[in-house]
N, C-alpha and C positions, 0 to 999 in steps of 0.2 A: 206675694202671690206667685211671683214671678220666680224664686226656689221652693216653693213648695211643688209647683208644676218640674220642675227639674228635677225635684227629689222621686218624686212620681212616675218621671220617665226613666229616671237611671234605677229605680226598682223594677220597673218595668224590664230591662233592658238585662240587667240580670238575672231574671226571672227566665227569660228567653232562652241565654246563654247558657244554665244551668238545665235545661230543659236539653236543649241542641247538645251539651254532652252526652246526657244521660240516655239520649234517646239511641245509640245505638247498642250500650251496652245490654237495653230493656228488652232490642230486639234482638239481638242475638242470644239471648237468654230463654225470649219466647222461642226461636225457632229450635234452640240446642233441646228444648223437650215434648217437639213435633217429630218422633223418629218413626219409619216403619215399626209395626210388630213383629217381634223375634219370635217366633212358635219355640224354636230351641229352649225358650226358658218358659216355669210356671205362670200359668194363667193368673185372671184373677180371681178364678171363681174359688173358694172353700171346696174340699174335697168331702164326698160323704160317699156311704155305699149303704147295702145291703144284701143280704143273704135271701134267697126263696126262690119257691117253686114254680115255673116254666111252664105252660099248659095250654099250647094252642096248637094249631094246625096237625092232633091227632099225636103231638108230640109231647112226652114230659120229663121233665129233669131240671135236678138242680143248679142254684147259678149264681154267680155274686155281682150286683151292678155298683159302678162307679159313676155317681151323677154330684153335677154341679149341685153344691148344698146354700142354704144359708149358712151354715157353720158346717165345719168337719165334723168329722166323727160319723159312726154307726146310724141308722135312721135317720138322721135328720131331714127336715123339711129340702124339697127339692126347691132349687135359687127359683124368682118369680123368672116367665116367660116362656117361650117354646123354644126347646132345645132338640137340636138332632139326634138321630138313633143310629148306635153302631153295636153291630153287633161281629163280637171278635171270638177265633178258632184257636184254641191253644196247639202247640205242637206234638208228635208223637210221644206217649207218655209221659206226657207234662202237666205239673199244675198250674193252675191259672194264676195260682200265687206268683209266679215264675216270673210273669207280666209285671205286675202290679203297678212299679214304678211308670211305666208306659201309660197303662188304662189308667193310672192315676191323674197322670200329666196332659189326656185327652179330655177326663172331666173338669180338669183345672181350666179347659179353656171352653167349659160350655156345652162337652158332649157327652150324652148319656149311654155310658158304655157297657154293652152286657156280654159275659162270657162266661158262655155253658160248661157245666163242670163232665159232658158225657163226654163218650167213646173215647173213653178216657185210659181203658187197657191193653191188652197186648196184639189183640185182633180190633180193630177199630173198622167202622165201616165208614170209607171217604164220602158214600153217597148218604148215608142218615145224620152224616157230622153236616154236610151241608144242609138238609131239610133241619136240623137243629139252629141255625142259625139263621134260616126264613124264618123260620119259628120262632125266633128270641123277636124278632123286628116287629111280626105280627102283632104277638106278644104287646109287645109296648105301642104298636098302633091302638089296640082293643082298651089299653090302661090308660090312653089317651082320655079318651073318651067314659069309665068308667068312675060314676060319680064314688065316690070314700075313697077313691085309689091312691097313692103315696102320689104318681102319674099324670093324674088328671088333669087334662090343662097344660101338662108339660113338655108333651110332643111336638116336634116340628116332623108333622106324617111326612109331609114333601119330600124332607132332606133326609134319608136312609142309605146307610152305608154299612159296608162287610169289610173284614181286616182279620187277617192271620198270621200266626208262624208256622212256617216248615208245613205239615199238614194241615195245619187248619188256613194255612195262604193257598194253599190249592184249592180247599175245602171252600174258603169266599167266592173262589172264581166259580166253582160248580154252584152255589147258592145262587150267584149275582144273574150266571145265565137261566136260573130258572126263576128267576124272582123278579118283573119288569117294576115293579115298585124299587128298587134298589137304583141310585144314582149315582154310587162313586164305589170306588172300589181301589184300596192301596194294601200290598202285600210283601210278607219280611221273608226273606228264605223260601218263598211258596214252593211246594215240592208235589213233583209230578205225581195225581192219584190215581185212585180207577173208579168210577171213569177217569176218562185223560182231563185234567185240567188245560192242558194245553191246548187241547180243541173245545174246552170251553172258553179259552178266550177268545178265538178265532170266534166266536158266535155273540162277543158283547159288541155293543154301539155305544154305552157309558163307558166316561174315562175310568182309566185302569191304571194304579201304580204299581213297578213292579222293582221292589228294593232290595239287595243282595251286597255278600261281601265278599269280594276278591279272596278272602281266603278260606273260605266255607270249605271245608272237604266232608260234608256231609250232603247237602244239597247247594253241591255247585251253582254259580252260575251260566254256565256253560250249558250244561246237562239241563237245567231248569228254565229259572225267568227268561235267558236268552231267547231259547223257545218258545215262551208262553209270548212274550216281547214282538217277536219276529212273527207271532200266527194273529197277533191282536192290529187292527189298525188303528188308527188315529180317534179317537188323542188317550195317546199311551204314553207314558217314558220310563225307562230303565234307569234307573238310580243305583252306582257301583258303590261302596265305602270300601274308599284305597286300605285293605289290610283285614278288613271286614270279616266276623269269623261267624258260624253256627247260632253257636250258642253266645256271642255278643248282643244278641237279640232280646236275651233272657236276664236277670237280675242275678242268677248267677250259673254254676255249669256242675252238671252231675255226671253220674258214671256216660263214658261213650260221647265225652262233648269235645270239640274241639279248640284249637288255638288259631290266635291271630299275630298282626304286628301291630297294633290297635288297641289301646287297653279299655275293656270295658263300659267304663265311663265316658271313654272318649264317641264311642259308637254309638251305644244310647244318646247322647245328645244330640248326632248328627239324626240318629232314627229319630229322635222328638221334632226337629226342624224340618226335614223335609216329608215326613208325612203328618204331620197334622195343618201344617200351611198347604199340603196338597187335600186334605179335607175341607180345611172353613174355604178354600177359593173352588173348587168343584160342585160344595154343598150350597156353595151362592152365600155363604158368610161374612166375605170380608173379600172383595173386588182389588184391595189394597195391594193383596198377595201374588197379582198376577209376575210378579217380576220375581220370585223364592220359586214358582213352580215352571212357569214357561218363560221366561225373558233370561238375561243377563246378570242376574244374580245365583238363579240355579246354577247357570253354565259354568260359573265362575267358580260355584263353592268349592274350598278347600276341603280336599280330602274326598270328596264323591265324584265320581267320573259318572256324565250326565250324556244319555242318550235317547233322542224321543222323538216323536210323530206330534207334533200338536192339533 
């Protein structure tokens, strides 16, 4: 009896032992895949879109939306839950194609993103391009709510937001101040319109991004965000990308675009990171992200020179 109880305790005893190794490597295993979310990379959601017609607030035109799917592809079912609404301004004489990669990478992570395909020609009007993009938000509040609609059910009315390039970044700002449903508002190259974008920022109380590239020599940022920056107060921030070009903003650069010391791909990424983690933590989506948009890891990032009002 007396080695069976022995044999009992030194199983025991190894049991123990083999446990007291293993236990730290189990938690450092747990903790190595507890990491902040990167916005910089693809969400998780399947990408879907669709094509159609726009038809609210007196307004109508075509438009292609990018929303979080059950599966990619064309139509497909919209992912279950209520997702945010953004509705983004393409730049002067630009296709929305242009985007794509951007607005793709915004539904990836959950937001139903719509960009109107008007005032899309040589005389554009900055102030109907903004009521176009009230109008896209409306729009998808009323699809909310509309029973057979692709929509239905998959609005987060609350969380509405505006997003541009070059023109249609000035064009958000003139939306946003006429639109007090709109809560966030982040822009690429925003370029000065008529009206002045810049005294519409000077008139928001919602946070405002405003993201540029040091080497723009179409719409500076000097001449531009600086401005829109400097008339908006708190909570704002100016976001630089060291080398930063125009048309780095775009998927790629047609006649009249300019160059950076930045290639491409490298800008798009830094654009994916710091505005879409400046959307889900303004939109109230993810609390996580306060340290990517206002603390010590914006301030830090490589390559964007970080200036702001919180």
């Amino acid at each position: 009896m007396f080695r069976t109880l022995l044999r009992s305790m030194t199983a025991l005893l190894l049991i123990a032992a083999a446990a007291f190794t293993l236990a730290p490597a189990a938690q450092a295993s747990s903790a190595a895949s507890v990491r902040a979310a990167d916005p910089s990379t693809t969400g998780s959601f399947p990408v879907a879109y669709t094509d159609l017609t726009v038809s609210a607030s007196g307004r109508s035109y075509s438009a292609r939306v990018w929303y979080p799917g059950t599966t990619a592809g064309a139509n497909a079912p919209v992912a279950s839950g209520a997702h945010p609404g953004l509705a983004f301004g393409h730049g002067f004489f630009q296709a929305i194609t242009q985007y794509e990669s951007l607005l793709k990478h915004y539904a990836s992570w959950g937001v139903i993103t719509l960009a109107p395909k008007s005032q899309g020609g040589l005389f554009p009007s900055h102030s109907a391009f903004a009521d176009d993009l009230n109008a896209a938000l409306t729009w998808l509040t009323t699809q909310n709510s509309t029973t057979g609609s692709r929509f239905a059910g998959a609005v987060s009315t609350s969380r509405l937001a505006v997003s541009g390039h070059s023109m249609g970044g000035g064009a958000a700002l003139l939306a946003a101040s006429r639109n007090p449903a709109v809560r966030s508002v982040s822009t690429l190259a925003a370029a000065e319109t008529n009206p002045s974008a810049v005294s519409a920022s000077s008139a928001l109380g919602i946070p405002v991004q405003y993201v540029g590239g040091s080497a723009d020599s179409i719409a500076g940022v000097a001449g531009n965000q600086q401005r829109m920056y400097d008339a908006k107060s708190a909570a704002t921030q100016l976001r630089v990308i060291t080398g930063g070009f125009h048309c780095g903003f775009e998927d790629s650069s047609g006649i009249g675009c300019d160059s950076g010391t930045i290639t491409r791909t490298a800008q798009l990424k830094l654009t994916y990171g710091v505005t879409t983690a400046w959307l889900l933590y303004t939109l109230g989506l993810d609390s996580s992200l306060y340290d990517q948009v206002w603390g010590s890891a914006a301030q830090s990032l490589a390559g964007v020179v970080y200036t702001a009002k919180p």
